[in-house]
N, C-alpha and C positions, 0 to 999 in steps of 0.2 A: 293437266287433267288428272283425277282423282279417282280410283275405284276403291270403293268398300268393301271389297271382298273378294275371293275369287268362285265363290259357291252361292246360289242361292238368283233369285231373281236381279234382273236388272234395278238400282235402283233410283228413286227419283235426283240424288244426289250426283250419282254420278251423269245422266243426263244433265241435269244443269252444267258441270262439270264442262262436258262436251260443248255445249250450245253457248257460254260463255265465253268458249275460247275461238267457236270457227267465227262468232262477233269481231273478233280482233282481227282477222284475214282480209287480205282484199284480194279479189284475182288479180293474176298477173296480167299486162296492159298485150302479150303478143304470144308464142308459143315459142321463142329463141328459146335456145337450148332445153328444148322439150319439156319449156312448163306444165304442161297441160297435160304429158305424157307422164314419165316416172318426176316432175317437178314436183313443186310444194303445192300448186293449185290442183293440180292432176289429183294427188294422192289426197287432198283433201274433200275434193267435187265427190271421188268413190269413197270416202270415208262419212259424208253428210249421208249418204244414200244409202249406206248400212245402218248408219244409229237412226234414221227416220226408219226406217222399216223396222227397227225394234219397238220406236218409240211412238212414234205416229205422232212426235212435236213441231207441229208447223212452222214453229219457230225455226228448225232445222230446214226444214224445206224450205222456206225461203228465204234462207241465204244461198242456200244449194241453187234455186231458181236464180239468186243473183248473178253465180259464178257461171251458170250457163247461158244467164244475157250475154257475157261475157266473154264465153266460147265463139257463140254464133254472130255476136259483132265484130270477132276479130277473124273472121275465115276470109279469108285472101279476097278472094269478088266482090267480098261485102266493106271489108274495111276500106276506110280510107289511105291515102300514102302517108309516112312509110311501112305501117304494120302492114297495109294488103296491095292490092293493083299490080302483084309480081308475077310478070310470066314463068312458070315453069317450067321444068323441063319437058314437058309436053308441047311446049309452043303458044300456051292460050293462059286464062287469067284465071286456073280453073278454082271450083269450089275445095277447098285446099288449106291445113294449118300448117305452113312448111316451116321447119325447128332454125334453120341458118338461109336468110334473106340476099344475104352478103356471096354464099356461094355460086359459082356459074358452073353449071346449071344447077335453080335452086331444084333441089330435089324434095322428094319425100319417101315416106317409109311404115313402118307398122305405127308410127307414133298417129296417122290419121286415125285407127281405129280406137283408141281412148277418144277424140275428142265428139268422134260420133257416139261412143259407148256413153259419155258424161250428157248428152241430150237426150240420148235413149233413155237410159237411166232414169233421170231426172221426168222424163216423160213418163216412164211404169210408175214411179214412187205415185205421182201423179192418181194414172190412171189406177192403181188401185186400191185408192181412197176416192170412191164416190159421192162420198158425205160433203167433199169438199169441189166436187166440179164446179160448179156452177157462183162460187165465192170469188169476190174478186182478191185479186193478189194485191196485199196490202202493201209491198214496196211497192208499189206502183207499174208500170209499163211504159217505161223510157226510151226504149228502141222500138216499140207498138207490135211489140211481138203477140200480144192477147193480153186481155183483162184479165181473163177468169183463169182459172186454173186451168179446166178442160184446154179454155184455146188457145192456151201457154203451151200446153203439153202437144196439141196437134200441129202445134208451129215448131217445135221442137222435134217430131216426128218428121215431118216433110220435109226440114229443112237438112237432117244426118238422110234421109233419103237422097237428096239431090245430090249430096256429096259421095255416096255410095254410085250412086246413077253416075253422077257425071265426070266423077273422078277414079275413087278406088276401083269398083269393077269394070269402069270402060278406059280405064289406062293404066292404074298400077297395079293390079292383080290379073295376072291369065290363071283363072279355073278349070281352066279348058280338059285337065287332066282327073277326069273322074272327081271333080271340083274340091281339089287339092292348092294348095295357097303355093304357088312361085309368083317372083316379081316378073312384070314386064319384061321382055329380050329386050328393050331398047331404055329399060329404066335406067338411070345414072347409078343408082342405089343399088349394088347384086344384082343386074338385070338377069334374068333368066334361071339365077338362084332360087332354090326351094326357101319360103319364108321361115327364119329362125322360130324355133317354140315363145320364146316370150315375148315374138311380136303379133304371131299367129293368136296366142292369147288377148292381144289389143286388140286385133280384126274383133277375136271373139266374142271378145266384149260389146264391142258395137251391135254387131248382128245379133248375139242373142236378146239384148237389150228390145231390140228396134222389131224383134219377131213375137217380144212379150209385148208390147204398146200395142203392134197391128192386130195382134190375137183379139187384148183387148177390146178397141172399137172395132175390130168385127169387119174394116173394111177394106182388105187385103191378101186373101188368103193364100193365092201363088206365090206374093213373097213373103209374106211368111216360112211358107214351106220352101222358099229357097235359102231365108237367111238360115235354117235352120239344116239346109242340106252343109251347108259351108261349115257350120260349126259342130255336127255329127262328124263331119269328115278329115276337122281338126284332130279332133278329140280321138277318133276309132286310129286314127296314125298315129299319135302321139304313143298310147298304150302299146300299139301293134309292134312299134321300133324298141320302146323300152328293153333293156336287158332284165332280165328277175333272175333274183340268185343268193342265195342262204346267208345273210349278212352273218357276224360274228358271234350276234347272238341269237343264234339259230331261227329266225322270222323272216321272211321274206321281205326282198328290200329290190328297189330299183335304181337302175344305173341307163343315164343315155346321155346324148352329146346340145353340142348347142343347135342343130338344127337338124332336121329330117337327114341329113347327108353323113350327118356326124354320130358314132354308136356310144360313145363314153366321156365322162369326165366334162358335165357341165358344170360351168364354174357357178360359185357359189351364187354371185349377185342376178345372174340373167336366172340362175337355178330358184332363187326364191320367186323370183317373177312368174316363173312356168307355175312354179305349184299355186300361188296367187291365182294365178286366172283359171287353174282347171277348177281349184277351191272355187273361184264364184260359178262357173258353170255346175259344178256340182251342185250348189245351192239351188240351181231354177228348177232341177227334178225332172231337165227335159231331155237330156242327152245319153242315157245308159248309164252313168257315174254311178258307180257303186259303193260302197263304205270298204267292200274286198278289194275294188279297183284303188280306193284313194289309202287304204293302212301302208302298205311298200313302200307309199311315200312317206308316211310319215315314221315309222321306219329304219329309213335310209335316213332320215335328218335326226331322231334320238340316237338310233347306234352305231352311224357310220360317221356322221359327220361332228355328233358333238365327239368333244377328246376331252373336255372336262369342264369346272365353271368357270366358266367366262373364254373357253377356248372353243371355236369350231372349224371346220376344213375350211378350207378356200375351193374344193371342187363336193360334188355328189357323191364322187368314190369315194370320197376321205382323203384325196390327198390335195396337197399345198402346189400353187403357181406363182404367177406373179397377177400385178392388178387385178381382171375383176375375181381372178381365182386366188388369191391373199388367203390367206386363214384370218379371223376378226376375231376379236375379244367382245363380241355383241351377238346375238342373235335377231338378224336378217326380219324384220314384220311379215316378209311373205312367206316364210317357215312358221311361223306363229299359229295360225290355221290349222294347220298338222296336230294339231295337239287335242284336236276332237277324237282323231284317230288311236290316239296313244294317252286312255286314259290315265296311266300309272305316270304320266310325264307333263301331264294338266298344270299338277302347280308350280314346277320347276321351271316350268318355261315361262307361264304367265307373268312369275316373280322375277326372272331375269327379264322378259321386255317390260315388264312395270318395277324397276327396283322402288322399293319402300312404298308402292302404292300408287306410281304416279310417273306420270312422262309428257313428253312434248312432242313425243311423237304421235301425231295423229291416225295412221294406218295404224301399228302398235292400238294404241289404247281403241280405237272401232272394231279391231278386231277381238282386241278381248271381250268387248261387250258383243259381240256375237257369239263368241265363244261361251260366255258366262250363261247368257239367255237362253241358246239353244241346250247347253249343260243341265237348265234347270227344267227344261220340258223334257229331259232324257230321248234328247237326239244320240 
């Protein structure tokens, strides 16, 4: 994939760019080892649903519609054996994309909340183009999920519903605590652990997704206002635990751990993932997210964690571990985002996740086209 530039409108070039290469993708056939979550279809399903809202090329959208046939046919009750028919560890066949089939008990985890957030999604991109409801979807309707767009998108709604209904909130999430994210006490997975940040961002995804669809058609309004009690109340924790504290170059910068339990030194890979999903909540304009709330972080990733070109920390604080906290000679696509925050470091980053113009990294180059477009409306 190709960008022309780093200034100036999106252009039609580099949409083609884009849309020529998600052609080559196929979804992945199950959610093992968290396809669908930080995998190559996960990060692709949220990268279609960013360049179509720039772009509004249906061409994007329905390959995005395809990957989400593809969500929804492989959810545990619905597929056939061996992708689905696995009891849980609930006891029952629930509506469910569990990452390891193989384990006893199979378990699950924040990895649900992408694969509802990728119908949600895919359901708003939808609903808010009304020009195109009532068209029918030109790949066709091979699982008879709806013809038309609309009733692609209300099948897509219902169906991340059921799984929020009958699996996330009535057995692996207790909200019970001022509707604060802990796992189940009797989940296999952290039972009774506070939910890490970058999976609480997966919930969030889902919910806020699924709170914009309801909004849209109009016929939902309690939950609505409940998915959106769960992801205000992500969001107001997440900021409330941060440490803020005068990084080196005297601008305030933020330091916190990998989950609500934990105060310092998120390691780099789960740390790009947090800033990723506050980033898209930011974008919906519905949660209090400020530009004062989202700078610290970006911040903490120009002057804490880079150390030079092509060097960055393996933690938030700056400093080095081992595994997901490594230092890397790349810069992370969910730090990428960050860079609306810190215009003086717009083009250094951009050019480092796009060397000479161009990448295969798909999250990477979606994100700069957002970044580039909303650059050019002077967001």
């Amino acid at each position: 994939m190709r960008i022309d530039g780093w200034d100036g409108p999106v252009t039609p070039n580099e949409i083609k760019s884009f849309t020529a290469h998600v052609r080559t993708l196929t979804p992945a056939p199950d959610n093992t080892g968290n396809n669908w979550a930080q995998g190559p279809s996960g990060q692709a399903a949220k990268a279609m649903g960013r360049v179509y809202e720039i772009s509004h090329d249906t061409a994007i959208l329905d390959r995005m519609i395809g990957f989400c046939d593809a969500v929804l046919f492989e959810r545990n009750d619905l597929a056939p054996s061996p992708v689905g028919q696995h009891t849980l560890w609930t006891g029952k066949i629930d509506p469910a994309w569990p990452n390891n089939v193989t384990a006893q008990p199979v378990g699950t985890g924040g990895e649900q909340g992408d694969s509802i957030g990728h119908l949600g999604n895919c359901a708003r991109q939808i609903l808010q183009t009304p020009a195109i409801w009532h068209h029918r979807v030109p790949t066709g309707d091979p699982h008879r999920y709806g013809a038309s767009y609309l009733d692609r998108a209300k099948k897509y709604v219902a169906q991340a519903d059921a799984a929020v209904d009958e699996h996330i909130l009535a057995r692996l999430l207790d909200v019970s605590r001022g509707n604060r994210q802990y796992f189940a006490a009797d989940s296999p997975y952290q039972g009774g652990k506070p939910v890490p940040w970058n999976q609480q961002m997966m919930f969030d995804y889902g919910f806020s997704n699924l709170a914009i669809a309801h909004q849209i058609l109009g016929d939902d309004a309690p939950r609505v206002a409940h998915y959106d009690r769960l992801v205000s109340t992500s969001v107001n924790w997440f900021f409330s635990t941060t440490r803020k504290y005068t990084d080196p170059a005297g601008k305030p910068a933020y330091d916190w751990g990998y989950s609500p339990s934990q105060s310092t030194g998120e390691d780099s890979n789960h740390g790009s993932l947090d800033c990723a999903g506050i980033y898209q909540l930011y974008l919906t304009g519905r949660y209090g997210i400020t530009p004062a709330m989202m700078t610290p972080l970006a911040d903490m990733f120009v002057d804490v964690m880079t150390k030079g070109p092509h060097k960055y920390a393996g933690r938030v604080d700056g400093t080095n571990g081992r595994g997901h906290g490594s230092p890397t000679s790349y810069l992370r696509d969910g730090f990428l985002s960050l860079a609306e925050f810190r215009p003086d470091a717009y083009h250094a980053m951009l050019a480092e996740a796009l060397p000479r113009g161009g990448t295969a990294n798909i999250g990477s180059f979606s994100d700069a086209l957002m970044l580039k477009s909303r650059r050019s409306q002077r967001h």
